[in-house]
KEKE-3310 file (N, C-alpha, C; in steps of 0.2 Angstrom, whole numbers, plus 5000, padded with zeros to 4 digits):
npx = (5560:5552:5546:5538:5533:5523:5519:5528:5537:5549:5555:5555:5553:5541:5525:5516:5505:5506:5509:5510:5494:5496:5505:5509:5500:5498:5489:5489:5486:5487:5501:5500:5503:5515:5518:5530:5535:5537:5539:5538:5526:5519:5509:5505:5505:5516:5517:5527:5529:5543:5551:5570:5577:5589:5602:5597:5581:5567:5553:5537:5529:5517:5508:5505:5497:5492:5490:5483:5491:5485:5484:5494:5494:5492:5481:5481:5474:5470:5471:5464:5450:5440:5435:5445:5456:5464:5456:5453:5466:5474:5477:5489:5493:5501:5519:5513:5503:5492:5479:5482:5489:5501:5508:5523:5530:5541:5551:5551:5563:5572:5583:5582:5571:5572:5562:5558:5552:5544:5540:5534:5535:5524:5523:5511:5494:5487:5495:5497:5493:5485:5477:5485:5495:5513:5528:5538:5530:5527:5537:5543:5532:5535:5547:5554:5544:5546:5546:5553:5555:5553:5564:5561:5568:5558:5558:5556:5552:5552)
npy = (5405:5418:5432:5449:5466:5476:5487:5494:5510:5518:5507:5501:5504:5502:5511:5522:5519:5505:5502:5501:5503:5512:5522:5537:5540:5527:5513:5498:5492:5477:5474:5472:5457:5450:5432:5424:5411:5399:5383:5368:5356:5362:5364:5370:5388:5394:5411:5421:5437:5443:5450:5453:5453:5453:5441:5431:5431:5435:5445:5439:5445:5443:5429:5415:5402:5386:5391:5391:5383:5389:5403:5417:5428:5439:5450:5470:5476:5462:5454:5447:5449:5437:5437:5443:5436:5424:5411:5395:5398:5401:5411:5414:5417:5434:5440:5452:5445:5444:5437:5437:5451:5459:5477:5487:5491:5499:5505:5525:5536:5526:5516:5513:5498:5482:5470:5455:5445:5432:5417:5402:5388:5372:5356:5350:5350:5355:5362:5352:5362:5373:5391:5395:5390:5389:5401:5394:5377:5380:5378:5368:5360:5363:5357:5344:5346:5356:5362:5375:5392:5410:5425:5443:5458:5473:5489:5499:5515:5526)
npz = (5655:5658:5669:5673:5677:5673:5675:5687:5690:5680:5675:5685:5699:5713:5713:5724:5726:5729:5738:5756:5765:5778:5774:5765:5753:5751:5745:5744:5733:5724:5712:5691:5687:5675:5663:5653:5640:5645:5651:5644:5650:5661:5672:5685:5692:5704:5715:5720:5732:5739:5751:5754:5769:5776:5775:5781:5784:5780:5772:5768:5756:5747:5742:5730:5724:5716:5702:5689:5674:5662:5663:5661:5668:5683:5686:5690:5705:5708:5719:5735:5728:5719:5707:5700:5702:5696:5692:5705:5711:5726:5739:5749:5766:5772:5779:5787:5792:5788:5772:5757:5747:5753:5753:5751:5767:5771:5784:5790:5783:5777:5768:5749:5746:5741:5730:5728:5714:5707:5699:5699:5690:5689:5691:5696:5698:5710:5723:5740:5750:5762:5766:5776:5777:5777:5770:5768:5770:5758:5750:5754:5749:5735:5730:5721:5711:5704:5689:5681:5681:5684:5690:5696:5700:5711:5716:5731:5737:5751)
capx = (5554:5551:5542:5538:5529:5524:5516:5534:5540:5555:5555:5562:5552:5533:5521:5516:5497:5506:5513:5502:5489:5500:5509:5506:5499:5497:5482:5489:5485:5493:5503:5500:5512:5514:5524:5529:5541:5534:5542:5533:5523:5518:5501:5500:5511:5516:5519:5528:5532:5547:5556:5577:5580:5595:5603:5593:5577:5564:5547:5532:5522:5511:5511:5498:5499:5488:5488:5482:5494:5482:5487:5498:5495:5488:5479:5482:5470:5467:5473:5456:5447:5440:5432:5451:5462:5463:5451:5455:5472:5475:5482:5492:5495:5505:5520:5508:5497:5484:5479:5484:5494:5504:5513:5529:5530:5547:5554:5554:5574:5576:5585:5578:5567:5572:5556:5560:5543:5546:5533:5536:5531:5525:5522:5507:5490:5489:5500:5493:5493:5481:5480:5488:5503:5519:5530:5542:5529:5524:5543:5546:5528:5535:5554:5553:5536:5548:5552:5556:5553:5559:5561:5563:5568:5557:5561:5552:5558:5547)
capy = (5408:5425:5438:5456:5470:5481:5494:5496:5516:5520:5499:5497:5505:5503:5516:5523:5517:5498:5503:5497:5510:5515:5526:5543:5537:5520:5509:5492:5488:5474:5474:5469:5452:5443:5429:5420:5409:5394:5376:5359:5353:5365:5360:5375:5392:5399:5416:5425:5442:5442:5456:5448:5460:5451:5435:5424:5435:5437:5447:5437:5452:5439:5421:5414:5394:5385:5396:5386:5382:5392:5408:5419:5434:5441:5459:5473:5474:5456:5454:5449:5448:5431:5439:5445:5432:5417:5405:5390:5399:5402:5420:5411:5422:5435:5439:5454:5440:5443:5431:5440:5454:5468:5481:5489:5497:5501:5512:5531:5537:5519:5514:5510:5490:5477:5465:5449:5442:5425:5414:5396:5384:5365:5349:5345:5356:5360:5358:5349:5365:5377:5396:5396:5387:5395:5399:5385:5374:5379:5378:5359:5354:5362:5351:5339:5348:5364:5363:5381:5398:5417:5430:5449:5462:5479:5491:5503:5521:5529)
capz = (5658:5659:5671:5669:5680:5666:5680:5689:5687:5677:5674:5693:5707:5714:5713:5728:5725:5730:5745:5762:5767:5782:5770:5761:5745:5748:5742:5746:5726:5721:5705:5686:5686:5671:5664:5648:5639:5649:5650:5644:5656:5665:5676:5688:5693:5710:5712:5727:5733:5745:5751:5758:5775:5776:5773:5785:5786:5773:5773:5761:5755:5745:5739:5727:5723:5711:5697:5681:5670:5655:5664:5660:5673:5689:5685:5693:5710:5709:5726:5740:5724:5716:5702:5697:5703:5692:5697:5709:5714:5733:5741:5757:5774:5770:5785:5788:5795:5781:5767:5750:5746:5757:5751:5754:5771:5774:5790:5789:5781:5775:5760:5743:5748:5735:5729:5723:5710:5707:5696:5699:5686:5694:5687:5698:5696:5714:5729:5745:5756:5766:5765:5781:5778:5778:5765:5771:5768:5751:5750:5754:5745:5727:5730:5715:5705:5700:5681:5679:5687:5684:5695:5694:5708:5711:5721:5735:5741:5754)
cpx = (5555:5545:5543:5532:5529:5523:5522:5536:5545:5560:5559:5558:5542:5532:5518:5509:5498:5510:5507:5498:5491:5503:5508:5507:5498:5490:5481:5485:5490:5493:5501:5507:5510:5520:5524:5535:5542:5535:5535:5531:5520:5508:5498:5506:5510:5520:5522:5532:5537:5552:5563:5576:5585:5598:5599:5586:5574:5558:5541:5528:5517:5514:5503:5501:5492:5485:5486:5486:5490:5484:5493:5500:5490:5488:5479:5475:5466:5468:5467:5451:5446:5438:5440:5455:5460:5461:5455:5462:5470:5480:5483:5494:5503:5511:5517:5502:5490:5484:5479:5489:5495:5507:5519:5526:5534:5545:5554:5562:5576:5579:5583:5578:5570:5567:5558:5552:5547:5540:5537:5531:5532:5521:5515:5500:5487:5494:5496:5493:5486:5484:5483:5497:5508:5522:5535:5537:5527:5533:5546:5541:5533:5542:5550:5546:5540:5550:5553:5552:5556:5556:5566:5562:5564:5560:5556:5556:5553:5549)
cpy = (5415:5431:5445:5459:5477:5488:5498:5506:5517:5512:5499:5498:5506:5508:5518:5520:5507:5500:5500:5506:5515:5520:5530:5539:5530:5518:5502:5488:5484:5473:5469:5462:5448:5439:5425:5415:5401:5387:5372:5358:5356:5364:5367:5380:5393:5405:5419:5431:5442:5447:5452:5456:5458:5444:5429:5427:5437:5440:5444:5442:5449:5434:5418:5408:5393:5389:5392:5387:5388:5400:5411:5426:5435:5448:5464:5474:5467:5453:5453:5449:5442:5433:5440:5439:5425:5413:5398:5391:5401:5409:5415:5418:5423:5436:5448:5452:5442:5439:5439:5445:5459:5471:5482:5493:5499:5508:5518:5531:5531:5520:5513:5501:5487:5472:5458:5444:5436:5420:5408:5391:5377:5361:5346:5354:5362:5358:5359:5352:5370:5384:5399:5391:5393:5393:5394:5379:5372:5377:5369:5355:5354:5359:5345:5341:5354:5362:5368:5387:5405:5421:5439:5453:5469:5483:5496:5510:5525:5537)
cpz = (5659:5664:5672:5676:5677:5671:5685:5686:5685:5677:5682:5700:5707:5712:5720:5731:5728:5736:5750:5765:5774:5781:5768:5753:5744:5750:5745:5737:5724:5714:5700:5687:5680:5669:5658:5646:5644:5647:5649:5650:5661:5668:5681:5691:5703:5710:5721:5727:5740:5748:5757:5765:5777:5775:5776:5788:5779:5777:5768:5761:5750:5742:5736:5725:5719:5706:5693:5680:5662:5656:5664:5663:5679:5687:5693:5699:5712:5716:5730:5733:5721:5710:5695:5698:5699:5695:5698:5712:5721:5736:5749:5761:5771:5778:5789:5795:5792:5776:5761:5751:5750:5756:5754:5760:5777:5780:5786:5787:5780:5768:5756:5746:5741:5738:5726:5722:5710:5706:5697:5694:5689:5689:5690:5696:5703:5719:5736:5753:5756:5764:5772:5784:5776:5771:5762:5768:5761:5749:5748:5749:5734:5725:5725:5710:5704:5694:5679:5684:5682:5688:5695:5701:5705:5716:5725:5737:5746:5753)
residu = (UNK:UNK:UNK:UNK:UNK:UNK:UNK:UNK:UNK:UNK:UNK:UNK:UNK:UNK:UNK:UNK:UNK:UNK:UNK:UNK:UNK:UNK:UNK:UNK:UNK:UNK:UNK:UNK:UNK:UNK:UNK:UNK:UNK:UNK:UNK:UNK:UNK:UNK:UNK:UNK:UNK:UNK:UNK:UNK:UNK:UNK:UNK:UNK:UNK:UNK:UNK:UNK:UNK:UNK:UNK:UNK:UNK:UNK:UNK:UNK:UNK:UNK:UNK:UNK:UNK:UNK:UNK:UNK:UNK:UNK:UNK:UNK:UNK:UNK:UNK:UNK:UNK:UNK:UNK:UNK:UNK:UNK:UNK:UNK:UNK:UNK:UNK:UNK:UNK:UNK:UNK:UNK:UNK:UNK:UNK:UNK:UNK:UNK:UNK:UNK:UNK:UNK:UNK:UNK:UNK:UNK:UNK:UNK:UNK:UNK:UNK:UNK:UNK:UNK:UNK:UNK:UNK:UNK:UNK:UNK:UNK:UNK:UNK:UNK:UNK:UNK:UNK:UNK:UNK:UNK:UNK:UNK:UNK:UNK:UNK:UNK:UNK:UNK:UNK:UNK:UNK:UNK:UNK:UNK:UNK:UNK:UNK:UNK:UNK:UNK:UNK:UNK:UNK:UNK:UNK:UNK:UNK:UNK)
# end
């Protein structure tokens, strides 16, 4: 399996228009993601954005479950959208505390953010949680319905 974020600049780093609105130039637009190359069986995807802040410390900048299986992308400003987001999918609480997607909104004189996408492909059509559950427990629900995944890093610079 393979995923891709054709809208990435110089193939690696956001655009400032996906940053959070807190920013010079951010929009809070979430990204073109697609994704191919897609194992047998496949019934429905999950899609997360996760940035590491260090080995035992993550931040979810978005997570979206129940993607159809006939799907092959989430368009760009689909985020908060039903019209855009593949119908019957779910935008879980990001760690923000909003349902859908949050941009980068690294510290002033920080380092380049590393992104980690990550399309999960699942055996079941949806998984038996809320948009209020955590990503732990989308975590624990997709243990035994994972038959494949990819995942690609972007990056942020303020």
């Amino acid at each position: 399996m393979k995923v891709y974020c054709p809208l990435l600049l110089s193939g690696k780093y956001f655009a400032n228009k996906h940053a959070s609105k807190g920013l010079p130039g951010g929009q809070n637009v979430s990204p073109l993601i697609q994704w191919g190359d897609v194992p047998q069986g496949v019934e429905s995807f999950a899609l997360s954005m996760i940035e590491r802040l260090s080995s035992s410390k993550e931040w979810v900048h978005w997570y979206v479950i129940n993607i159809p299986a006939s799907f092959r992308e989430i368009p760009e400003r689909a985020s908060g959208n039903r019209d855009k987001m593949p119908r019957g999918s779910l935008e879980l609480r990001n760690s923000f505390g909003d349902l859908g997607y949050g941009g980068p909104e690294p510290p002033k004189n920080s380092p380049s953010r590393v992104y980690e996408i990550t399309v999960h492909a699942l055996n079941v059509a949806a998984l038996p949680v809320g948009p209020f559950s955590t990503p732990e427990e989308c975590a624990e629900e997709m243990r035994g319905r994972l038959i494949g995944g990819a995942t690609m890093t972007a990056m942020f610079c303020r």
